[in-house]
N, C-alpha and C positions, 0 to 999 in steps of 0.2 A: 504494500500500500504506500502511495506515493506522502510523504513529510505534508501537513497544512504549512503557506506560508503566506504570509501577505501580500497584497501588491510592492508598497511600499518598498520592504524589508527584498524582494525580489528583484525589485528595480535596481536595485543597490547592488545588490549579488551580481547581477547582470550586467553593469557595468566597471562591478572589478573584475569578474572573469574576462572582461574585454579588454585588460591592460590599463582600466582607467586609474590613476592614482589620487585627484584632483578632483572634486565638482565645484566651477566656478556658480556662482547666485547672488541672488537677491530675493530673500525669500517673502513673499505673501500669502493670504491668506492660502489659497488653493495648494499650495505648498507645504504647507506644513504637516501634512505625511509623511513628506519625505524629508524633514527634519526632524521630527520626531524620528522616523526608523533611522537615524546618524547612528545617534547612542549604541545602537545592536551594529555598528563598522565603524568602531574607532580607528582603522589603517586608512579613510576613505577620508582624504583632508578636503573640510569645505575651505571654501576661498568668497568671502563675502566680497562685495565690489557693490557701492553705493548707487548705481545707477544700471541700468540695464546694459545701456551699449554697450560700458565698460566690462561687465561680465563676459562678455562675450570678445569685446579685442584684447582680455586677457586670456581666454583660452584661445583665442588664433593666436598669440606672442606665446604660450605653451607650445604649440604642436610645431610653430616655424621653427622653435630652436631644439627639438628633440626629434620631430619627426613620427611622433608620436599619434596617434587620435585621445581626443578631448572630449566633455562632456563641459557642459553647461545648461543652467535653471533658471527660466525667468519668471514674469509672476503676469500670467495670462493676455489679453488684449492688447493690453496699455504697457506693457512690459516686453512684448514681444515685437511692439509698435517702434518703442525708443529702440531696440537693441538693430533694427534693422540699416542703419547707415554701420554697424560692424557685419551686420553677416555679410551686407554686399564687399565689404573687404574681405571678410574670409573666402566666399563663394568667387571674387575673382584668382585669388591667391591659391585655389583648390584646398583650404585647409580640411585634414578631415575631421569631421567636427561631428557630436550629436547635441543638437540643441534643442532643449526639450520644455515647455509650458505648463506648468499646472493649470488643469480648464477644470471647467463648472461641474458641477454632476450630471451626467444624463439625465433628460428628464427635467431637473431645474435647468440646465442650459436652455432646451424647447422655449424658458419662459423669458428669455433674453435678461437676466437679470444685471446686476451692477457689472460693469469689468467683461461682462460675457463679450464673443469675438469669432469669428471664424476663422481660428486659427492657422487650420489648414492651406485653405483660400489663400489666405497672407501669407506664410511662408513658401509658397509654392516656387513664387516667380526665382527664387536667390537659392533654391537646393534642388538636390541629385534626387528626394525622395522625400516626399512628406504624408501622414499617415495620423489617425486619431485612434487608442485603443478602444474598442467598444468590450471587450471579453478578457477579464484574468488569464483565461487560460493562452491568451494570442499573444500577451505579453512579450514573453520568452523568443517565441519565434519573429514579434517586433524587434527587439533591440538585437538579436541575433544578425537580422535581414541590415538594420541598419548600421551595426559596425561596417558590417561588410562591404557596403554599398559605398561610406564615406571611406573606407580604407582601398578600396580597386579605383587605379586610373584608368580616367582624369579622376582621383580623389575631390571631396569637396564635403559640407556639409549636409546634415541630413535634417529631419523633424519631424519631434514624437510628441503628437498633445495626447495630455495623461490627465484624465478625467479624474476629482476626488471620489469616486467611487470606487472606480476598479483600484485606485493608489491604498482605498482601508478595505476592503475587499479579501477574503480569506479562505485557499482552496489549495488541493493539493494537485501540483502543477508538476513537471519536471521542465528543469533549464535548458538542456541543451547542450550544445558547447560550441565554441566560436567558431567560425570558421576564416580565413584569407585566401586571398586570390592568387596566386603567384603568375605574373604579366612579364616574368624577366625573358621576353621575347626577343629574338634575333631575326636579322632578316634571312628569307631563302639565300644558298650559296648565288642562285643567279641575280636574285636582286640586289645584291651585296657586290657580286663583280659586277654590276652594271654603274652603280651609286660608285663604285673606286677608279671605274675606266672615264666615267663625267667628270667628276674630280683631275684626273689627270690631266686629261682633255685643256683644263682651263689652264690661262698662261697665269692670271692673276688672280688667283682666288682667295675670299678671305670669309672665314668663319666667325658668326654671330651665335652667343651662347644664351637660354635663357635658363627658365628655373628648374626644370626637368634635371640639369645637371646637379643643382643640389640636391633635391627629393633622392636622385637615385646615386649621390655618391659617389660622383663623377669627374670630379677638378680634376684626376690626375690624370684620368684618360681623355679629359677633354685636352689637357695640355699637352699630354704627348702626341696625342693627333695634329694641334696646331704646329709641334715643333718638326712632326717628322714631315708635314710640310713647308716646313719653312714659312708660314704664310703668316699676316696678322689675325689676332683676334679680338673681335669687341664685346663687349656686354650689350643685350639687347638695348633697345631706346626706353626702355620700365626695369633700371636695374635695381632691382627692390632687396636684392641676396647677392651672398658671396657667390655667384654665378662662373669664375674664373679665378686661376690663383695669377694673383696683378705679378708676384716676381718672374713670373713667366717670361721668355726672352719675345712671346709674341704676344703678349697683352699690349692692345693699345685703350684701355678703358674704355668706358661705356658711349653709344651713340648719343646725339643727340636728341631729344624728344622735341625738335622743332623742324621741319619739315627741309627747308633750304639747309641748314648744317649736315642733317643725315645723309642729302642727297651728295651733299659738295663730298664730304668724307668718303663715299661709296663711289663717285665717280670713276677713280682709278683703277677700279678693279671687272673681272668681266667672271665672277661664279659668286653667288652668295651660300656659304653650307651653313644652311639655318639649323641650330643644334638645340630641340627644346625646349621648344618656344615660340610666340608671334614674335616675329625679327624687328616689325618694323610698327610698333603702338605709337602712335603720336601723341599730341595734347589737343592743342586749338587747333581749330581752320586754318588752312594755308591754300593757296591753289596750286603753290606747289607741290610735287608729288614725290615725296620722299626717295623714290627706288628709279634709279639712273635708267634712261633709254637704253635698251637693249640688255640690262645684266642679269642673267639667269637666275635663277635658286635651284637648288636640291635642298631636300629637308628631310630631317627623321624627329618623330617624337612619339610618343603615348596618346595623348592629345588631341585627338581627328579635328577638334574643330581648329586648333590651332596650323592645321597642315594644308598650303594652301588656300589660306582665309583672305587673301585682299588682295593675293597677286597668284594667276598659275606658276606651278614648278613643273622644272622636267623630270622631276623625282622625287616622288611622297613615300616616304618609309613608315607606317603605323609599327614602332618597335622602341623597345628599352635602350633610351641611349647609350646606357655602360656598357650593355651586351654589345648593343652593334657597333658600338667605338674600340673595344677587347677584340671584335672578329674581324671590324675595317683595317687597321693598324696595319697588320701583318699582310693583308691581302695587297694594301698601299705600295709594302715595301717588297713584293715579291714581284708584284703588275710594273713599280717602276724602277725598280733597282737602281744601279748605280746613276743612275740620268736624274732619280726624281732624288736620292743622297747629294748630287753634288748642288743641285736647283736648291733641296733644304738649307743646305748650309750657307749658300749666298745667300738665301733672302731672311737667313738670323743676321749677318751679317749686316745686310740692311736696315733691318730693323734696329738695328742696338743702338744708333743714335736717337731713334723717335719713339720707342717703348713709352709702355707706364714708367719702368724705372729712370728713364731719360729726362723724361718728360717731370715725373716728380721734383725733381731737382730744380727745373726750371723754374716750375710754379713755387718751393720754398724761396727763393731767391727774391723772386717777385712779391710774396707774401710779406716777408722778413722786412722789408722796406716801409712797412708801417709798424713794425714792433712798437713804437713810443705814438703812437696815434691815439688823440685822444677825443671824443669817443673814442669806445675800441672799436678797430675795423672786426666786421664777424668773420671773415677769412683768417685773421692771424688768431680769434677766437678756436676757429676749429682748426688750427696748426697745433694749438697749445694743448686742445685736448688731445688731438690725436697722439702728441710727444709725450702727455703727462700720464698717458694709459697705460697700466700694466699689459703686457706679452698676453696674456688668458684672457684677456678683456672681453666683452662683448659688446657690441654699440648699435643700439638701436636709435635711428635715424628720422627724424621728421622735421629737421629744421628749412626746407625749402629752400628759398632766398640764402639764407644764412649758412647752409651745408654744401654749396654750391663746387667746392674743391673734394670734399668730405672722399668721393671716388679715387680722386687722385690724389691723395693725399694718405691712405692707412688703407698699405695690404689686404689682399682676400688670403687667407692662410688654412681657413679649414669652412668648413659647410657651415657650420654655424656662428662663425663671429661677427657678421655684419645682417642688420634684417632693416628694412626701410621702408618706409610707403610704399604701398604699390598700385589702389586703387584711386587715391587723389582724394577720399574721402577722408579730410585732415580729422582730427584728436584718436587717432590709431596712435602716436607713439607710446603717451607714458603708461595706458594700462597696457599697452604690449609689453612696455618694458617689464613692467609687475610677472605678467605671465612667462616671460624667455629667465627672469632670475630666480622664478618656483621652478622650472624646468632645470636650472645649471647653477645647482647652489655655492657648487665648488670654486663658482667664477665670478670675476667681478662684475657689475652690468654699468654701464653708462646711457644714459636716455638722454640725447644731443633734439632738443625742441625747442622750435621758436614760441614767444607768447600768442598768437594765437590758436595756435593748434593746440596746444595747453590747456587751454581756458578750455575748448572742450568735454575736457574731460579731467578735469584739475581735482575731481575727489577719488582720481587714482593713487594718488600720495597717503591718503587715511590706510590704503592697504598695503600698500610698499612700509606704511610706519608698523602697522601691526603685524603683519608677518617677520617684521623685523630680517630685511632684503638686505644684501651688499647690493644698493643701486643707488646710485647717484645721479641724480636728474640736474642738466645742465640747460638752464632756460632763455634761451638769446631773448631778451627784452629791446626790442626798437620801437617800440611803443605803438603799435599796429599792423593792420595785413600789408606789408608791402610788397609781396607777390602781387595782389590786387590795384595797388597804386601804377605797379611800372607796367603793367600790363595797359590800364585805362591810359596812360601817357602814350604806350605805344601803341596800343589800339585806336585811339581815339583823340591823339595832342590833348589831353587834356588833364588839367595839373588840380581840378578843382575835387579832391578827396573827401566826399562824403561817405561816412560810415564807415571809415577805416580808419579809424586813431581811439588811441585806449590815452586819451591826455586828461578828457575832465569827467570822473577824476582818474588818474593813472592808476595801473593794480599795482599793486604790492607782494610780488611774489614769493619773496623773505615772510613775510606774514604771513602766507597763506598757509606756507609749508610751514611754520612754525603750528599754527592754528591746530593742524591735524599729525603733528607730531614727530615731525623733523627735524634734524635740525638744518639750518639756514642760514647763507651769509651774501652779501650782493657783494659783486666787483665791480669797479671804476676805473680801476687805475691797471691800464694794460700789464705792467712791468709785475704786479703780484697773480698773474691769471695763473703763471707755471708753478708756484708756489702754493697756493689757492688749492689748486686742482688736483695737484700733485698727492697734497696731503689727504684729500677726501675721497679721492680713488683708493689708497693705501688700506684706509680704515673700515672698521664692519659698519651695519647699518646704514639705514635708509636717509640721504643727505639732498637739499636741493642747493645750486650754486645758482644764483641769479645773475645776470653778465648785461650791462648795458652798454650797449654799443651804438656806431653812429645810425641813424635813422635815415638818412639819402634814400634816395628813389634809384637813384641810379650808382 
């Protein structure tokens, strides 16, 4: 006879046996089943986060820096309403996610009461699979279907509303047990010699890498590929992850996300090998067209929609980039032998005065030139973090305007030490950071944000304080959106900035962080940033550094 067990108390079960460590929340009424059944899995650490969206781009900063799937609780309608400017960053990033709602009871739902919502309905348009339990006993084989679904590429979020019925609900059920997909696909021998004879083929070809290569593990065989062609390689135009290792003798950093730079950059070359990824995400409107008259692509990725989405290729690989990079390699160097050996080693040789590493030097040289600037310039701002950061660091990214070097400026060295915006939907960084430092306790985390994207989400600091995180949040203060100013200037000549200035009255970000439990200190004086920073990285616990810099448009 099968054990009685709760809904509740099974939900729980069901999502540790699925790897979950973590349940990010915000608990309401509808919720409180599944607070209550905590007490019976004390190994299942909740993660409170004051506002919905925040719960939720804390568990996508969980799963980008572990790779992990996630588990997050919101608190029905109105909770599942705020938390959606995070899922659509999660759901573009593929995070794999289960995101789940405490809903009404059956029955009192029918009567449309307070908070009631159509959950489902709602979360539909931003996940891989979305679902309402009607039966205890479906439970099981819900959250079973749904690890699964969020964990097989394209990975992505899922969504489970869990009615308080079935959540206190009591029946003898059995679990199950989890299951994964294994996708580690390669292409046929002849699609694979076809993809290495195109490759050859081209006299100038240069590889674009996106996120596929961190998900699957990739830096090193993306780099040896780039090196045993000799060729450069860039980070897609959306570098949101350590997508390439920068010491690479062929990294030349990330495209641009502005349509005439990608295009100028790309023009000398005549093969794109798309690895991974949409090569070529813009931002705004341009009329111009990012992707040079006449230059090819080949691509591989997991991804179908991302393969061939905005330009034909002469060749779509649906396969696991490590696999086919492991079985390209050799076939590269067997097809081109000493011809395509002595072609590699000229065009490292070419490369070595214009790499990332090259290229780095230039830009500190450049930067260094306002070291006594006062304001601080935010470029020698993010020189000084990137120098004052321990080796194991990890940096998450959202200062926009202000992190503008941030790529060319601090190595990619392993899959997860750098994580960034990726959707455009700004206050993702500091509860991400919250989530990537519960993921990597052993390491120090830095969250490099401007003040408005902050403000967002500014009651992420109350859980970075009480979990008591090695994170240290660095908040470039220029006193408004100035992405939004130089854009109106350049879009429009127009200098007249309404609704972009944080002046009457100015925040106080030293107080805010103090307020919920920080500690806090503001800079002024460029010459104490390395000393400042140096020391607050070093140390345990949850720190905010506030940095006022110049405020120019341009």
């Amino acid at each position: 006879m099968k054990n009685k067990i709760t809904g509740r108390s099974a939900f729980l079960a069901l999502l540790k046996d699925e790897g979950i460590t973590h349940l990010f929340g915000n608990p309401g009424t509808t919720e409180l089943p599944i607070m209550h059944a905590l007490k019976d899995h004390p190994d299942l650490t909740y993660v409170m986060a004051m506002q919905e969206s925040l719960v939720v781009a804390m568990a996508d900063g969980f799963s980008r820096a572990s790779g992990k799937l996630v588990a997050c609780n919101v608190h029905v309608a109105p909770g599942l309403g705020n938390a959606m400017g995070s899922l659509f960053n999660a759901s573009f990033t593929g995070t794999p996610m289960i995101l789940t709602a405490g809903q009404q009871e059956q029955g009192h739902g029918l009567q449309e009461p307070v908070l009631y919502g159509p959950l489902v309905q709602m979360a539909e348009p931003l996940v891989k699979w979305a679902v309402e339990v009607t039966r205890l006993e479906d439970l099981p084989r819900i959250v079973r279907r749904a690890a699964k679904i969020a964990m097989t590429p394209p990975t992505g979020p899922v969504f489970i509303s869990l009615p308080g019925d079935i959540l206190n609900a009591e029946a003898g059920i059995e679990l199950g047990r989890s299951t994964r997909i294994d996708t580690r696909v390669r292409p046929s021998d002849e699609s694979l010699n076809a993809f290495a004879a195109r490759i050859l083929k081209a006299e100038r070809p240069v590889i674009i890498v996106g996120d596929e290569v961190v998900k699957r593990d990739a830096l090193k065989e993306a780099a040896e590929f780039a090196e045993t062609l000799g060729c450069p390689a860039y980070q897609s135009s959306t570098p949101f992850g350590a997508h390439f290792l920068s010491e690479s003798p062929c990294f030349m950093g990330a495209l641009a996300r502005i349509q005439k730079l990608a295009r100028d950059a790309l023009t000398p070359y005549d093969l794109i090998i798309a690895v991974g990824g949409d090569p070529l995400r813009m931002s705004v409107y341009s009329e111009v067209d990012p992707l040079p008259d006449g230059l090819s692509i080949v691509q591989v990725g997991l991804v179908d929609h991302d393969l061939a989405k905005n330009y034909s290729v002469d060749i779509a690989l649906k396969a696991d980039v490590k696999e086919t990079l492991r079985a390209l390699i050799p076939a590269l160097k067997a097809a081109g032998g000493s011809a395509l050996e002595k072609r590699a080693k000229q065009g490292l040789a070419e490369l070595a005065s214009k790499n990332w590493t090259a290229k780095r030097k230039m830009v500190v040289d450049h930067i260094s030139k306002s070291a006594t600037t006062t304001p601080i310039d935010p470029d020698w701002l993010a020189l000084q973090v990137i120098e004052s950061m321990p080796d194991n660091a990890i940096l998450v990214d959202e200062g926009l305007t202000s992190s503008r070097q941030i790529i060319a400026l601090r190595p990619h060295r392993d899959r997860y030490g750098y994580h960034a915006l990726a959707s455009g939907g700004i206050g993702w960084g500091l509860p991400a950071s919250v989530g990537v430092s519960l993921a990597n306790p052993d390491r120090p985390v830095v969250c490099y944000s401007g003040d408005g994207s902050s403000m967002y989400s500014i009651q992420s600091l109350w859980t970075a304080a009480n979990q008591n995180l090695p994170l240290t949040f660095v908040i470039v203060n220029n006193g408004g959106y100035r992405i939004i100013k130089q854009r109106l200037l350049a879009f429009h000549g127009d200098d007249h900035y309404v609704g972009m200035d944080f002046k009457d009255p100015p925040v106080d970000f030293t107080a805010l962080a103090k307020s919920m439990g920080l500690e806090a200190t503001r800079v002024t004086d460029p010459t104490q940033l390395k000393s400042v920073l140096s020391s607050a990285f070093s140390r345990p616990g949850a720190k905010l550094i506030e940095v006022m810099v110049n405020n120019a448009v341009n």
